[in-house]
Steps between C-alpha positions, in 0.01 A plus 500: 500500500301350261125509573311144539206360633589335897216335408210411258211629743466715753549411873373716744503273843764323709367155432541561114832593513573173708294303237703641241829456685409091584408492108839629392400761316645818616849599359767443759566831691151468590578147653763623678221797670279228552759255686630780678104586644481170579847495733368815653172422536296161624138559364522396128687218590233273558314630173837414307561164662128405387524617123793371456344137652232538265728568169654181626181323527368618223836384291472166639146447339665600182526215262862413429634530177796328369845676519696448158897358491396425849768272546772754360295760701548344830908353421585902461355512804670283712836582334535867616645586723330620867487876501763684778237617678799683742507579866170567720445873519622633758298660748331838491576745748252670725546752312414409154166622371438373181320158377790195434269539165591830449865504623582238233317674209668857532853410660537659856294646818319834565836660616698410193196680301685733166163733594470772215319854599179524278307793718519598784449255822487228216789250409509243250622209340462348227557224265355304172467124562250290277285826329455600816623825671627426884513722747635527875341859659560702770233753621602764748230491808231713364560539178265463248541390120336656203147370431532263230341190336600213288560418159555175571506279864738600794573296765647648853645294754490718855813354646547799778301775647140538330309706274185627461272610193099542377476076521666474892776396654798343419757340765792254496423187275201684370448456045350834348352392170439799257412527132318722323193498701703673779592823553622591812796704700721292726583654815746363717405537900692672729692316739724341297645493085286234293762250347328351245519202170293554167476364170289626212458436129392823353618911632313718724267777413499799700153594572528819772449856390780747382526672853501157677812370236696803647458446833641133437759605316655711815400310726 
């Protein structure tokens, strides 16, 4: 993956990342975690709905400008063709747990996951898609990950289950922002796996002492 910035300045709250998000400024698979907070969850939706009815405002008070070859502009227009926008989904089963959002970015639904083994009580996977690195998880109840922090922003979607670390906790619908003014050790709780949706723009570093790296890596 190739590193990049997410963004040109740091965001460290909820309402920034929305900000951003109504601004169009964070790279897609960020969108997509964003979106798919929003189907889960009902609280930033007001907070979106009013940004984005500001940028509007605010657009409207911009003074127009002439569009050149408006007239061939707005003749290749009209002469395409409509798009096929298809069928109407179809409709998701009770048992379907991820975000229409996420669903359409990666392909297919939690049990249809290719998960790959990287330690133990932690499954991954993974994919490049806009200089980000993607990333569906699966945390066995319990477990806890390697103390780490950020070279760069990550992003996690909690999408099942819940975790817990030095900043709270983290249930269903819930964003984790973390850069590198974070360093902390996920934990998932006990009841049940955390399923869970990230995107970052920069690798991990691992931050836990040389005893504490064995003990992750068996578990």
């Amino acid at each position: 993956m190739a590193e990049t910035d997410m963004v040109h300045e740091q965001i460290d709250t909820i309402d920034g990342l929305m900000a951003h998000y109504v601004a169009g400024s964070l790279p897609e698979p960020a969108g997509v975690l964003i979106r798919s907070h929003l189907e889960m969850k009902t609280d930033n939706r007001s907070l979106v709905n009013a940004l984005e009815l500001l940028a509007g405002e605010a657009l409207e008070n911009t003074p127009k400008a002439a569009i050149a070859d408006r007239e061939q502009r707005l003749a290749a227009i009209f002469s395409s063709s409509s798009p096929d926008v298809g069928p109407p989904p179809a409709r998701r089963s009770e048992a379907a747990l991820f975000p229409r959002a996420l669903r359409d970015l990666v392909g297919f639904e939690l049990e249809d996951v290719p998960w790959r083994r990287r330690l133990p009580g932690f499954k991954e996977y993974s994919l490049d898609r806009d200089g980000c690195e993607v990333r569906l998880m699966r945390i066995r109840p319990g477990r806890a990950l390697p103390a780490h922090t950020h070279k760069g922003m990550e992003l996690i979607l909690v999408l099942d289950g819940a975790f817990n670390d030095e900043r709270g906790h983290f249930g269903p619908g819930d964003i984790s922002i973390a850069d590198e003014t974070v360093d902390h050790r996920p934990v998932a709780e006990k009841d049940r796996p955390c399923i869970a949706f990230a995107v970052s723009d920069g690798p991990v570093r691992l931050t836990g002492s040389f005893r504490q790296m064995i003990g992750d890596l068996i578990g």
